[in-house]
C-alpha positions in Angstrom: 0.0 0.0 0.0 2.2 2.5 0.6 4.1 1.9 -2.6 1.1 2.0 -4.3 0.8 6.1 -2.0 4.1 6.9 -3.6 3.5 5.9 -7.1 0.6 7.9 -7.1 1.7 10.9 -5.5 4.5 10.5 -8.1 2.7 10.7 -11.1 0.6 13.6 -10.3 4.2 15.3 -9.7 4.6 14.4 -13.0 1.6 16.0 -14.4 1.9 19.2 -12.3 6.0 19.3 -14.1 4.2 19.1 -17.3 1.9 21.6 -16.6 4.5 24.5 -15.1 7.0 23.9 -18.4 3.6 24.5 -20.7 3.4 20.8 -22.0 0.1 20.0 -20.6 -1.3 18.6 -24.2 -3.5 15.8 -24.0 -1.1 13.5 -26.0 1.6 14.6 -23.9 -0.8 13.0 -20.6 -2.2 10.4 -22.1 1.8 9.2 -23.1 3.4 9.8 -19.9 0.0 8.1 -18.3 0.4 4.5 -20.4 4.6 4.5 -20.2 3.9 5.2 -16.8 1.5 2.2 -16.5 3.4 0.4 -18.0 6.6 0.8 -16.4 4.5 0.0 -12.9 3.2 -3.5 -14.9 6.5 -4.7 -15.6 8.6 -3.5 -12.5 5.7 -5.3 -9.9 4.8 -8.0 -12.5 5.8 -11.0 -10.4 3.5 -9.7 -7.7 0.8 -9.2 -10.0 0.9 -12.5 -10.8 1.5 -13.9 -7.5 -1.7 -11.9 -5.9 -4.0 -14.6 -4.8 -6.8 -12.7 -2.0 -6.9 -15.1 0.9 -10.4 -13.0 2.2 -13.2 -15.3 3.1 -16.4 -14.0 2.4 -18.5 -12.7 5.7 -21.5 -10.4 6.5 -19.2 -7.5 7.1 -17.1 -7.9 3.6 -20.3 -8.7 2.1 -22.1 -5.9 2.9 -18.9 -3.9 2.1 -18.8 -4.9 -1.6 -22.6 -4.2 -1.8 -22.0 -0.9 -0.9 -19.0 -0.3 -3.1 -21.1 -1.5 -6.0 -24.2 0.7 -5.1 -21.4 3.7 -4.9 -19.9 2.9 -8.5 -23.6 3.4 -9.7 -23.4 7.0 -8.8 -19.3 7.2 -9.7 -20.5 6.2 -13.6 -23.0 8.7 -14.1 -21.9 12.8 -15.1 -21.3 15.1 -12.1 -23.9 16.7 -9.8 -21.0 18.3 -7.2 -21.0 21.3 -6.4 -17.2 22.4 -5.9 -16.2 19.5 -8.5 -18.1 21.7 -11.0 -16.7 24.7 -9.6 -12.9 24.2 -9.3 -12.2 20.2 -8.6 -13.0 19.2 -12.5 -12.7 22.6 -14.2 -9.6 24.3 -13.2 -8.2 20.5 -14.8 -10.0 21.0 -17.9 -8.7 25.4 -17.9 -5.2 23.5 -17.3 -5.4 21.1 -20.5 -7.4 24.1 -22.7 -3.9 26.6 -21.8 -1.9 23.5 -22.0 0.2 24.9 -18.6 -0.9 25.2 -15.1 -0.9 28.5 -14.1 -2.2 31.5 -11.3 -5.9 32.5 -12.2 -6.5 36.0 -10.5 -10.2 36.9 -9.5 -12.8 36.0 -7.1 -14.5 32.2 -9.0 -11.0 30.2 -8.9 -9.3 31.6 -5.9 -8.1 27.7 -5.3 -6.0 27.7 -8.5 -2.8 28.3 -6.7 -3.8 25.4 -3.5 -1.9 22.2 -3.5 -3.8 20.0 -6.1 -2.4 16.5 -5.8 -5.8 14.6 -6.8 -7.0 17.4 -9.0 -3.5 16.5 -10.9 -4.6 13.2 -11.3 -8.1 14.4 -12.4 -5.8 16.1 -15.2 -5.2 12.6 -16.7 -8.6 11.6 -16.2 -10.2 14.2 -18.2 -7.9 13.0 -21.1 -9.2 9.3 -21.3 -12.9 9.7 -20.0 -13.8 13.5 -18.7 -15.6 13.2 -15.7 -16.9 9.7 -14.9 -13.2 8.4 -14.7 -12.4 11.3 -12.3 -15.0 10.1 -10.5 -13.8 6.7 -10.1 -10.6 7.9 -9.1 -11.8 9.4 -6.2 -14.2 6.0 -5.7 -11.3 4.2 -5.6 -9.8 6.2 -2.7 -12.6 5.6 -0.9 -11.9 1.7 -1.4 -8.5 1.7 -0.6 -9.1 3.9 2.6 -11.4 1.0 3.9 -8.5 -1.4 3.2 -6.0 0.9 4.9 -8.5 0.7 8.1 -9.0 -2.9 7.7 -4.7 -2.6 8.0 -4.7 -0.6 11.1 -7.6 -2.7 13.0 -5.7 -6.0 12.8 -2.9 -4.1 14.9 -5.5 -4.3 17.6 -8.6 -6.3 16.5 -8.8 -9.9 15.2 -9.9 -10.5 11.7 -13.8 -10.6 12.1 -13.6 -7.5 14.4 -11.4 -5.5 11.4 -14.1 -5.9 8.6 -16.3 -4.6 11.1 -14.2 -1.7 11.6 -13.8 -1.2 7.6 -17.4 -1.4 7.1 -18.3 1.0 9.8 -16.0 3.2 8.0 -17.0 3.0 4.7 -20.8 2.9 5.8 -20.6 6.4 6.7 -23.2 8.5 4.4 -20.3 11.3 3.9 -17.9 8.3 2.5 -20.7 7.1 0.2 -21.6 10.2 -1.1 -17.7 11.7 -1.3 -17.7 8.2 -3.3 -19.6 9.3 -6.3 -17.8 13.0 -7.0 -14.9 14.2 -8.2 -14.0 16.0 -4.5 -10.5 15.5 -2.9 -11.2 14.7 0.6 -11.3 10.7 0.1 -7.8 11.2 -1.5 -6.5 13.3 1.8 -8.1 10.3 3.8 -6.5 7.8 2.3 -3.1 9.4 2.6 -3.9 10.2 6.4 -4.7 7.2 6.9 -1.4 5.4 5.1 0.6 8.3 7.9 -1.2 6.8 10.9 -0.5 3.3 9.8 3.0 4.2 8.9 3.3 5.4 12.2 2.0 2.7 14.3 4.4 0.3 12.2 7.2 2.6 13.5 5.9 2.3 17.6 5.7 -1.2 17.0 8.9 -1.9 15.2 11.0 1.2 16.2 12.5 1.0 12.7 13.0 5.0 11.7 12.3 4.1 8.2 8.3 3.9 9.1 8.2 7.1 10.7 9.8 8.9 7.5 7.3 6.7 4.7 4.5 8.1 7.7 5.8 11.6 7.2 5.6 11.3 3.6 2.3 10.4 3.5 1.2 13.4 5.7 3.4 15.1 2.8 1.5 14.0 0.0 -1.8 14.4 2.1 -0.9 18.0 2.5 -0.6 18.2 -1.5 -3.8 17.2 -1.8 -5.7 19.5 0.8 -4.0 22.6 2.6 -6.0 21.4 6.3 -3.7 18.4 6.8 -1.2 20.7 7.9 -2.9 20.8 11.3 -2.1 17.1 10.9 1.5 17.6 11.8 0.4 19.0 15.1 -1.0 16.0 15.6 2.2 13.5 15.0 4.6 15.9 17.3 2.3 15.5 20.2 2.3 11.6 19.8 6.1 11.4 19.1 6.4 12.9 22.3 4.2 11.4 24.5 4.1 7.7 22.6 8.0 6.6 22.7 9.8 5.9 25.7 13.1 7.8 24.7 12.5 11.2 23.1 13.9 11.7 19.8 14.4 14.9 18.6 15.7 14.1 15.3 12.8 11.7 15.0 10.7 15.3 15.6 12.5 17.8 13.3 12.4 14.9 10.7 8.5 14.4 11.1 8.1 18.4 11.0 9.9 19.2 7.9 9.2 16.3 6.1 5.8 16.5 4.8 6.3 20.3 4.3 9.2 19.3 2.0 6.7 16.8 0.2 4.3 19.4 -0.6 7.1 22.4 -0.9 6.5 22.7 -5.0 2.9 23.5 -4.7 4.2 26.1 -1.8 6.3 27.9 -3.8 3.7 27.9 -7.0 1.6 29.8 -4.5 4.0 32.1 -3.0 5.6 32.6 -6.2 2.0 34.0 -7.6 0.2 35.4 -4.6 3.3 35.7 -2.0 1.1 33.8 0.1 2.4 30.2 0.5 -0.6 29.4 1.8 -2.9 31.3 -0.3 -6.0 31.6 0.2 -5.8 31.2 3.9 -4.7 34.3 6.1 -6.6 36.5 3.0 -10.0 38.5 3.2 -11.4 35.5 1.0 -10.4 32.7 3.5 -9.9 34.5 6.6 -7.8 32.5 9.1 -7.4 33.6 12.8 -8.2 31.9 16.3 -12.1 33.2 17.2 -12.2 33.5 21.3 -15.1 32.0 21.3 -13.7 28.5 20.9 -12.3 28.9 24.5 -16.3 28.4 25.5 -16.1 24.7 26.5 -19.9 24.9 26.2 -19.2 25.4 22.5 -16.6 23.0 22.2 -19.6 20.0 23.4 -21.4 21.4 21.4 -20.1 22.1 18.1 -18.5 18.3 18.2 -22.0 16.7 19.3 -23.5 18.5 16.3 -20.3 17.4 13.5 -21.6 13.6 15.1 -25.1 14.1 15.0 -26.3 16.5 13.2 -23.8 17.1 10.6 -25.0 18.1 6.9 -22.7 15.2 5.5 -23.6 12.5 8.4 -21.5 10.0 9.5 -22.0 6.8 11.3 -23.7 7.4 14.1 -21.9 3.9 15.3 -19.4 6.4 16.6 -20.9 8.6 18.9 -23.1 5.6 20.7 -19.8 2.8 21.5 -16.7 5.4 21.6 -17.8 7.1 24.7 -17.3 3.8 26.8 -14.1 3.7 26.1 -13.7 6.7 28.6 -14.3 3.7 31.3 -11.3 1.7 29.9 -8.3 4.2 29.3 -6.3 2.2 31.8 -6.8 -0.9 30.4 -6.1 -0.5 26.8 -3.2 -1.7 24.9 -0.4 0.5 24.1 -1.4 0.9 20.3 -5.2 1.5 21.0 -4.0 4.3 23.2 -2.5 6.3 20.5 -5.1 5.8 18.1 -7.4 7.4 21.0 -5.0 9.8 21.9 -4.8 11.1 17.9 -8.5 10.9 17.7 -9.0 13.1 20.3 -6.0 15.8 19.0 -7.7 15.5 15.6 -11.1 16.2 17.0 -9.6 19.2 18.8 -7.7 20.5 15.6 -10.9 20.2 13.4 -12.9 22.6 15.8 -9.8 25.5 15.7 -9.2 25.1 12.1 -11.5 26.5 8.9 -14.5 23.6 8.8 -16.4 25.2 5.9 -17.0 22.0 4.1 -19.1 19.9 7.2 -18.5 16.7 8.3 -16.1 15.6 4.8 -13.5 17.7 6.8 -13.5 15.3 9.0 -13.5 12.0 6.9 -9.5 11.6 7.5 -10.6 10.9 11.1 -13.1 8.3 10.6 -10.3 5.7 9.6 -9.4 5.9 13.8 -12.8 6.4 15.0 -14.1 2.9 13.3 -11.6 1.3 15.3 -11.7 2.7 18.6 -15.6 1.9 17.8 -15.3 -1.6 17.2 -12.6 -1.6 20.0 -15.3 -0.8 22.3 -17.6 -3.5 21.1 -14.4 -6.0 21.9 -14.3 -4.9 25.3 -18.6 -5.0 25.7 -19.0 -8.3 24.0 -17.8 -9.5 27.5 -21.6 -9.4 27.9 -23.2 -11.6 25.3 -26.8 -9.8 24.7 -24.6 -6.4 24.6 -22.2 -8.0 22.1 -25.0 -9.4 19.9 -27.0 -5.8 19.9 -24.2 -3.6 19.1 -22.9 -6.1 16.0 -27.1 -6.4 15.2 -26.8 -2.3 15.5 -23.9 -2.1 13.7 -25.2 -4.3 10.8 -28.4 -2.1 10.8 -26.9 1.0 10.2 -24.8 -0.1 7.4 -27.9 -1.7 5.7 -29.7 1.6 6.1 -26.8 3.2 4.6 -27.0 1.0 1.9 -30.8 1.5 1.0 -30.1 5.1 1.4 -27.4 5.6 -0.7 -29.1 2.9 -3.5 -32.0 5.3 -3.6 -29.7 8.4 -4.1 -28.1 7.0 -6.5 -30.8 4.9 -8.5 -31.2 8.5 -10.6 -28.3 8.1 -12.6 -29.3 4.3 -13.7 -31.7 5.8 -16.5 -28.4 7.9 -17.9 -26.2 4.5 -17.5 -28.1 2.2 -19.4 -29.0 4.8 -22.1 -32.3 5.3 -21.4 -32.0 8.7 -21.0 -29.6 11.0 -22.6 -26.4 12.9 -21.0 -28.7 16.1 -21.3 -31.5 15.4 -20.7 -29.6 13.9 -17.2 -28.2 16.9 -16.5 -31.1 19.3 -17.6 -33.0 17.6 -15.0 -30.7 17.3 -12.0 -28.3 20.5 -11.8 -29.0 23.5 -9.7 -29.2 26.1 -12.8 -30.4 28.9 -10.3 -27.0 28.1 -7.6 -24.3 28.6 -10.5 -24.7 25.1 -12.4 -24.6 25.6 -16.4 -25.1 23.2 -19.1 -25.9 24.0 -23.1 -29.3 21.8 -22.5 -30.6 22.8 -25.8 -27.7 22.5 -27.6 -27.4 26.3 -28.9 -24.6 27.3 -28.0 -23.3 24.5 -29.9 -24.3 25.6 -32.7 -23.6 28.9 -32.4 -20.7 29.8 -31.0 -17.5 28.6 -33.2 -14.0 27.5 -31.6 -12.9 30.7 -32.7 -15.3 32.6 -30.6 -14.8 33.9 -27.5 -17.8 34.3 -24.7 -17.7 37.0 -21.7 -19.5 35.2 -18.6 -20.8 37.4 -16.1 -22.8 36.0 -13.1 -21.6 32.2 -13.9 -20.4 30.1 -11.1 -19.8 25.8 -11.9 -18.5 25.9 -15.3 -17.1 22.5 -16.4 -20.0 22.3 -18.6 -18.8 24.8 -20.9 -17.4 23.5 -23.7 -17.2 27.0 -25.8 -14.5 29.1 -25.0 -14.7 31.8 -22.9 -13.6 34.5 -20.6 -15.2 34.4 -16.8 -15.8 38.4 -15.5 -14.1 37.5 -12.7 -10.3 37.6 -14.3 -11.3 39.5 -17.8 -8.4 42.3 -18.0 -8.0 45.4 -20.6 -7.3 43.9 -23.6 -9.2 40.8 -23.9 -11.4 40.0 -26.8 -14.8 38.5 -27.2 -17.6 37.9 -29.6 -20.4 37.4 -27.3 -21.8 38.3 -23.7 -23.7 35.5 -21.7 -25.1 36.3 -17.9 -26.7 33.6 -15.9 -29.4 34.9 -13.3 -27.8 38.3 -13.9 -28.6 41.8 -15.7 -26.1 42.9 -18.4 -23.3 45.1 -17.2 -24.3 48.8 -17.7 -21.6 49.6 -20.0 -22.9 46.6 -22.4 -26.8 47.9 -22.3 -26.5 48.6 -26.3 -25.7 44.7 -27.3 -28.5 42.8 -29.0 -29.9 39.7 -26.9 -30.1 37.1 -28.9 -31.0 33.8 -26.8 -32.6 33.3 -23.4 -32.9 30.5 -21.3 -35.7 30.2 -18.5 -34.9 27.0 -17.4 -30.8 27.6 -16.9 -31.2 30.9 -16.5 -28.8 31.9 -19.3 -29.1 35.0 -21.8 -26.8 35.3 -24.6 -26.1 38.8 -26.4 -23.8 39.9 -29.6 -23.0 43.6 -30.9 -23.6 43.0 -34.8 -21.6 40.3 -35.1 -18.2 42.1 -34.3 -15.4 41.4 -31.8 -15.0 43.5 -28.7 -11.7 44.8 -27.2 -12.4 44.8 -23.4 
């Protein structure tokens, strides 16, 4: 697994390189993407062809493969996602229409100069199969995450006990329904969850060499989403209170490290913005501590809300079996005691750090919190009714998850099968009045050329557009354009004298042309 973390965070290296030198041409992608394949095919050929799974089938891993399969349902159909439309898919496709990856200034992509280790990967994606293969990309994080917690449990848990764990985990609503867009937060959990892992290998082994493949997964979790940073934090507190003899090279080493890992997309940033960290500690992302977080009555609860009542829930497994293990502190083992102790750090660093995206900012935690929650059913199956309702609870939940998440997702079966067409789909299912765009009656197909250039004012989500264009939020003096389209928005003042020449009621959309001749902006 955690060659398979470096290989990937390898290749979308490789892509961002391609992008700063200006070679980001989709033959140029799709080449390095197939040698690269194929250079991983022959170099780990002999353990290709020596993988035999040893799994036996049981209700857990049963239920688990359901699940996955109910999620790819939702992974093959076009995207509904919000910030996928707005910056996840389409600052991707910006990159391969400029052929380079580069600053964009302006208010709508204010993320183009964030770390963007998945979005890299999305790059290559959009080359082969636009956005459904993005989409499995990040599907297939959410599957080896589960794997990676199934890793971690049989540190502490037999093997019954770890599916149990994995499928708590990957029950979750917020993992199913991170499972079918093209988001970035099952990416960061899977490479938070390779650091913990790494990092319980080193406790256990005390072989240095763990703690620096840990710290380069925090790296490359960091490249994928500027928050893991308060993920560091985390690791220092647990290097100093989880090893018998302080080492303070061990420390420095595990504080540079992952900085060092995501140092290119750093210096992209400050290089642009002189912000390393841009957006954060800006007027758009304003970053500071808020007093009010001192309130302990706030602290209970903001966390009993992210648990309960979150907008992306989670299993609620966690918040009814965790608390016992406040009972049995003094009685765990040594590893169960860090994963409790990092839980409880991470917990804390989510509630001082920027949570605007609900509870998907706090997915990289859930690897930890399914197995301090089947940890606690361990140490209540001493009683056998107890043991036999919480595994009949557990099971519940998941089944529920999966009914819920079949029923969410049975929408985009009509598009699959061909029933329905990609249009009509979409016509039917984006939010055209929060930002969303798509041509739905095909006119702007047919009217504007590839060598036309449309002014957007008032736009928001535009991977849809397949015209080219000019958002209002980075035009600059000089620019040309042959049309003017506004979404749920009145035509600029100074533009009151062009001709309207399309209008949309369903999307919103209005399209406008002065005689047929360019404008210099």
């Amino acid at each position: 697994m955690f060659s398979l973390a470096f290989l990937i965070g390898i290749y979308s290296f490789l892509i961002f390189g391609l992008g700063l030198v200006g070679l980001l041409y989709k033959e140029n992608v799709q080449i390095l993407t197939l040698a690269y394949v194929l250079l991983l095919i022959v170099f780990f050929r002999r353990k290709i062809l020596k993988f035999r799974p040893k799994l036996k089938l049981n209700l857990p891993l049963a239920l688990i493969l359901l699940l996955i399969l109910v999620n790819l349902v939702g992974a093959l159909g076009p995207e509904l996602g919000f910030d996928a439309l707005w910056y996840h898919l389409t600052l991707p496709k910006i990159y391969l229409i400029n052929h380079k990856i580069f600053h964009i200034p302006g208010g709508l992509f204010y993320y183009s100069d964030m770390p963007k280790l998945v979005e890299m990967l999305y790059v290559g994606a959009l080359t082969f199969g636009g956005e459904v293969m993005a989409k499995l990309i990040h599907l297939l994080f959410g599957v080896l995450s589960t794997i990676v917690v199934y890793k971690i449990s049989r540190k502490v848990l037999n093997e019954k006990l770890s599916f149990l764990s994995s499928l708590i985990f990957y029950s979750s609503l917020a993992i199913g329904w991170m499972s079918i867009t093209s988001y970035i937060d099952l990416g960061r959990t899977f490479f938070e969850a390779m650091a913990l892992l790494g990092f319980l290998n080193f406790i256990e082994t005390k072989r240095k060499s763990w703690l620096i493949e840990s710290s380069f997964m925090l790296g490359l979790a960091i490249s994928s989403k500027l928050l893991s940073l308060g993920s560091i934090v985390i690791f220092l507190v647990l290097l100093l209170i989880g090893v018998e003899k302080r080492n303070y090279k061990n420390i420095l080493s595990f504080a540079f490290i992952p900085l060092f890992v995501a140092l290119p997309w750093f210096i992209f940033s400050l290089l642009n913005t002189g912000n390393p960290v841009y957006p954060f500690f800006t007027d758009i992302y304003k970053t500071g501590f808020d007093l009010s977080l001192i309130n302990p009555i706030r602290l209970i609860t903001d966390v009993f809300n992210l648990f309960v009542r979150s907008q992306d829930p989670i299993n609620p497994s966690f918040i009814i079996f965790i608390p016992f293990l406040f009972f049995y502190l003094t009685k765990l083992d040594k590893l169960t005691k860090l994963i409790f102790i990092y839980s409880l750090i991470s917990v804390f660093v989510w509630y001082v750090t920027p949570r605007t995206g609900g509870g998907r900012f706090i997915l990289p935690l859930l690897p930890a919190l399914s197995v301090l929650t089947v940890k606690s059913i361990e140490i209540l199956s001493k009683d056998k009714a107890i043991s036999r309702v919480a595994y009949i609870l557990v099971i519940s939940i998941s089944i529920l998850s999966i009914l819920y998440r079949g029923v969410a997702n049975s929408k985009y079966l009509r598009e699959i099968l061909g029933r329905e067409s990609k249009a009509e789909f979409l016509s039917d299912n984006l939010n055209f009045r929060y930002g969303d765009f798509y041509d739905t009656d095909g006119f702007f197909k047919k009217t504007i050329s590839p060598k036309d250039t449309v002014l957007l004012y008032g736009f928001h989500n535009l991977y849809y557009v397949d015209f080219p264009f000019i958002d209002s939020s980075y035009v600059k003096v000089g620019d040309k354009f042959d049309f003017i389209a506004t979404q749920n928005s009145d035509l600029p003042e100074r533009f009151k004298f062009w001709k309207e020449i399309y209008s949309n009621p369903k999307t919103g959309v209005k399209l406008y042309s002065f005689q047929g001749k360019i404008w210099l902006y």
